[in-house]
N, C-alpha and C positions, 0 to 999 in steps of 0.2 A: 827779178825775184827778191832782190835783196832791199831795195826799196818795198817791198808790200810784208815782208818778215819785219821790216824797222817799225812800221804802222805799225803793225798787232803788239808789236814791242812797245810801242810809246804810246796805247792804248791799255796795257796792263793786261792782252790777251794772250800774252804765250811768256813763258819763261823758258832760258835754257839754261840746263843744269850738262848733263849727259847727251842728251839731242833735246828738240825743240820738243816743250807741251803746251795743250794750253792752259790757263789759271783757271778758279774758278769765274770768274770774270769771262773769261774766255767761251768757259762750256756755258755759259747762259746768256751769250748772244751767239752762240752757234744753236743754242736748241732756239732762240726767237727767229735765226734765221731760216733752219731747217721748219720751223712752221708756216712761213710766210711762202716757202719752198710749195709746200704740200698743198696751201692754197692755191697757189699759183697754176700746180699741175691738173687738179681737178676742174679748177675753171675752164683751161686749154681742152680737155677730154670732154667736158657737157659742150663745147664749143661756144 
């Protein structure tokens, strides 16, 4: 776990202040990834 928190870290995608969040850097390769998510799902469902 600590090795894949360092990534996001040396990636510019989470900062910790209080606990971990992530930057905006962060939220806009989680919403590219939650897209690619979504295509993914519906492909697997039309089969």
């Amino acid at each position: 776990m600590d090795e894949a928190i360092e990534e996001l870290g040396r990636r510019g995608w989470i900062t910790r202040r209080k606990s971990y969040s992530l930057t905006s850097a962060g939220e806009a390769a989680h919403a590219a990834l939650a897209q690619k998510v979504d295509w993914a799902r519906r492909q697997i469902r039309l089969g």
